[in-house]
C-alpha positions as CSV (number, residue, x, y, z in Angstrom):
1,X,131.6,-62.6,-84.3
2,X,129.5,-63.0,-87.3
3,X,129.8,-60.3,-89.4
4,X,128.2,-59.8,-93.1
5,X,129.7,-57.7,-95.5
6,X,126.5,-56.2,-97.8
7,X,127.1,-55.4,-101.2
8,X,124.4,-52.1,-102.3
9,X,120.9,-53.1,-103.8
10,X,118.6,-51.1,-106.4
11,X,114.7,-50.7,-105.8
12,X,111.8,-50.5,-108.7
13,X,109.4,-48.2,-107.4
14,X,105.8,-46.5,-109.2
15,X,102.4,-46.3,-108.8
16,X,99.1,-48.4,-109.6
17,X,95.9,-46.6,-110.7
18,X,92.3,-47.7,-112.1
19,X,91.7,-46.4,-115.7
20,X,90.4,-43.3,-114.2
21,X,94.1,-42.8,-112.6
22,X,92.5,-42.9,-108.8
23,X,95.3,-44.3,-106.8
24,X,94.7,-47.9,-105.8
25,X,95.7,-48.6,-102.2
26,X,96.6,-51.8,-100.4
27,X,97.6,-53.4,-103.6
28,X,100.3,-56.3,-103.7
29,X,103.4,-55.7,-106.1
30,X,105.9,-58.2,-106.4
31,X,109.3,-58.8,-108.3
32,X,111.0,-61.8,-109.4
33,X,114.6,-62.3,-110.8
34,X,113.8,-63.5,-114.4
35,X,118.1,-64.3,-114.4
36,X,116.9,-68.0,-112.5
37,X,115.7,-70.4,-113.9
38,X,112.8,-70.8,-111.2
39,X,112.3,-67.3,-111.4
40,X,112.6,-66.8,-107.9
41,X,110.6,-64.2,-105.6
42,X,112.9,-61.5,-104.5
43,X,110.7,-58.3,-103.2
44,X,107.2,-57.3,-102.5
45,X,105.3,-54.8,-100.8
46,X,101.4,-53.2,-100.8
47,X,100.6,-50.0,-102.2
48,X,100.5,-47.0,-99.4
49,X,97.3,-44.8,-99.6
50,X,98.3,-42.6,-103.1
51,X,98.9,-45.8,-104.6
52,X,102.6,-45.5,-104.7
53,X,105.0,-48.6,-103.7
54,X,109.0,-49.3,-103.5
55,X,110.7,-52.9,-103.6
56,X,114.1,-52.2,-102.0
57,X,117.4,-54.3,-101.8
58,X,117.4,-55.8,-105.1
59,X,120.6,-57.0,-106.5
60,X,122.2,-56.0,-110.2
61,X,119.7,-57.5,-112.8
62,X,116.5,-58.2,-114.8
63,X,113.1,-58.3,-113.0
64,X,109.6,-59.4,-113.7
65,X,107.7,-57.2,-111.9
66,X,103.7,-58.0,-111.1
67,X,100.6,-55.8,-109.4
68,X,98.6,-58.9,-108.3
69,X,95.5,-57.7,-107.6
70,X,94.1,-61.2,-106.9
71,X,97.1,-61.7,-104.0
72,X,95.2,-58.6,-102.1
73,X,91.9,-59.8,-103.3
74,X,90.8,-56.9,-104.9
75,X,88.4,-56.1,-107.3
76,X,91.0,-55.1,-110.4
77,X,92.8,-57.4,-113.1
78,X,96.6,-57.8,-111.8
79,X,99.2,-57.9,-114.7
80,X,102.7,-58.1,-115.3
81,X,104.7,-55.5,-116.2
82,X,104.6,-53.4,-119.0
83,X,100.7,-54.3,-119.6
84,X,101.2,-58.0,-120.0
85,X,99.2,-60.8,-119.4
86,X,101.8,-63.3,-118.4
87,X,105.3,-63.6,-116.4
88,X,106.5,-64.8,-119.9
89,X,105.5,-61.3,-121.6
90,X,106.4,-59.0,-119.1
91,X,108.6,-56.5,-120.0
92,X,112.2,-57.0,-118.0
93,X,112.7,-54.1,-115.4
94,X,116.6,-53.8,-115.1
95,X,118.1,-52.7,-111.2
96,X,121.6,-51.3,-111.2
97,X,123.0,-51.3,-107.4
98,X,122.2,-47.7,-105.2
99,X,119.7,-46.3,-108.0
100,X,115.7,-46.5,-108.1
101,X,114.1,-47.7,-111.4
102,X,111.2,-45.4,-111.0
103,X,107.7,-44.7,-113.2
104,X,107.6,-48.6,-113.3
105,X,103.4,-48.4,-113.1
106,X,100.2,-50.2,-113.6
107,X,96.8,-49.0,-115.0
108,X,94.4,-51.7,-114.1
109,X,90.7,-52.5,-115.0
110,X,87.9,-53.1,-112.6
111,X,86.4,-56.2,-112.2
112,X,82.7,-57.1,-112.8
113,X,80.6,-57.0,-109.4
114,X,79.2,-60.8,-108.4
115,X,75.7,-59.2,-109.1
116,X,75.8,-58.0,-112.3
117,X,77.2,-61.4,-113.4
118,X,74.6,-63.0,-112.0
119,X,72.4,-60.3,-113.4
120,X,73.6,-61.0,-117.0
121,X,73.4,-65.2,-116.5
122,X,69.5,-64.4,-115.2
123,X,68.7,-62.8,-118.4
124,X,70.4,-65.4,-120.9
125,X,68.1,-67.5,-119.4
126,X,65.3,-66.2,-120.4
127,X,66.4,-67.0,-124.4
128,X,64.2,-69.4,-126.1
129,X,65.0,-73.1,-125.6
130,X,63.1,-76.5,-126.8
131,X,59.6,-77.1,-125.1
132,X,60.7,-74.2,-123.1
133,X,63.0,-76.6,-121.0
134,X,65.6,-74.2,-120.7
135,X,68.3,-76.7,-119.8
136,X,71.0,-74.2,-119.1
137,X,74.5,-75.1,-117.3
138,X,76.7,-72.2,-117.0
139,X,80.8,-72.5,-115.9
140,X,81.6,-69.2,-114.3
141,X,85.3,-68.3,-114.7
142,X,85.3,-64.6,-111.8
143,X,89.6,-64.7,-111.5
144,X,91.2,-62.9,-114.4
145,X,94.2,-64.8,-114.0
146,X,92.5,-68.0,-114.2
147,X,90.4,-66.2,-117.5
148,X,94.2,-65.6,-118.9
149,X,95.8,-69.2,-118.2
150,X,92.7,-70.3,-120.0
151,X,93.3,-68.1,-123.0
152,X,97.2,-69.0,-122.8
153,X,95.9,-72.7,-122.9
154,X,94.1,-72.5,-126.2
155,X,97.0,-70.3,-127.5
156,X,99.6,-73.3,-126.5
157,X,97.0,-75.3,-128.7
158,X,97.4,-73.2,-131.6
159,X,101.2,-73.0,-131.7
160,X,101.2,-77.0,-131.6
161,X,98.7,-76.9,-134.8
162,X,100.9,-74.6,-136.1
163,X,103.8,-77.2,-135.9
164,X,101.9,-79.6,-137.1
165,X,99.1,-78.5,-139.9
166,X,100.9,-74.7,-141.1
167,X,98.1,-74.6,-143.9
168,X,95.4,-75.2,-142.1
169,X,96.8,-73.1,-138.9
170,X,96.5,-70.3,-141.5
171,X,93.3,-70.7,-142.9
172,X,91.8,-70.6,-139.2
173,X,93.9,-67.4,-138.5
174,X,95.8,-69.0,-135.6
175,X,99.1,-67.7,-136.5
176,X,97.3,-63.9,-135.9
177,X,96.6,-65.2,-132.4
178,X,100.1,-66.2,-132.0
179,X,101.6,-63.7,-132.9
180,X,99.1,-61.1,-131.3
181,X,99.6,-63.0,-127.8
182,X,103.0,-62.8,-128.2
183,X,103.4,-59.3,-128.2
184,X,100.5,-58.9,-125.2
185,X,97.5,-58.8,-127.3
186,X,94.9,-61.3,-126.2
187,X,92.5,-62.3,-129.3
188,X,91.0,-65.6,-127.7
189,X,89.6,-63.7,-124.6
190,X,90.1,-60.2,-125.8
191,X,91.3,-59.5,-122.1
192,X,88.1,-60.0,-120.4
193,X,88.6,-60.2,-116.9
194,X,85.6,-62.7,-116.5
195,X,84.5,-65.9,-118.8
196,X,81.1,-67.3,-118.4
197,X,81.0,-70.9,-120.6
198,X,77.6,-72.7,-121.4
């Protein structure tokens, strides 16, 4: 026959709220083994009705572990583990075989409804403008995680002037955003799930 001998795996379990702790249900968590080098997918599962979820049959290791609101398409800002904008901040969860890593949870913020967005982009048009032309084109960013690759775009940019022009990278306070990013403080977008460009 073909038999499999199985060694014992570890599970990361908790809970994701909303920032008034009301359970969030039907929300996608998901690990990945940050010991590869592709940081492979190893678990996922959605959040039961109190807002509770497990990832079971994880081997010995460290794990990135992510509430992706945007992979259930919910109305929240997904992040990585512990509070962290990126899979390169998150905080490493660590899965020893037969034990459960609990209390590994998420507080997440709500997004902005379509119609108040379009609500605030009505009134900025109203401002003043030449002749009254009122030329305005707007570029509405809606996914956080799109909001946050853009913010870790303009934060690449700043660690290259860095590199290149230290003096003037400190005059223009980039090394604050550097720094600040790097230990999961977003200063270019301040963490705004939304971005509205004109």
């Amino acid at each position: 026959g073909i038999d499999f001998v199985l060694e014992p795996g570890g599970s990361i379990s908790g809970r994701v709220t909303d920032e008034s702790d009301n359970p969030i249900a039907n929300l996608h968590v998901y690990a990945i083994d940050l010991g590869t080098e592709t940081k492979q997918w190893m678990a996922g599962a959605n959040t039961g009705d109190d807002g509770y979820y497990t990832l079971s049959g994880l081997p010995e290791g460290g794990y990135g572990v992510r509430a992706c609101a945007c992979c259930s398409d919910l109305p929240y800002v997904g992040e990585w583990y512990n509070d962290k904008a990126s899979q390169e901040q998150a905080d490493p969860v660590t899965v020893v075989a037969s034990e459960d890593k609990g209390n590994i949870n998420f507080v997440l913020a709500s997004t902005a409804p379509r119609a108040t967005i379009e609500e605030l982009l009505r009134i900025a048009c109203s401002a003043p403008s030449a002749k009254n032309q009122q030329p305005w084109h707007w570029v509405v960013v809606e996914d956080p995680m799109q909001v946050r690759h853009l913010a870790g775009m303009v934060v690449e940019w700043a660690s290259r002037v860095i590199q290149s022009a230290p003096s003037e990278a400190e005059a223009m306070g980039l090394t604050r955003v550097v720094d600040s990013w790097n230990k999961g403080y977003d200063r270019v977008c301040r963490g705004a799930p939304h971005l509205i460009v004109a």
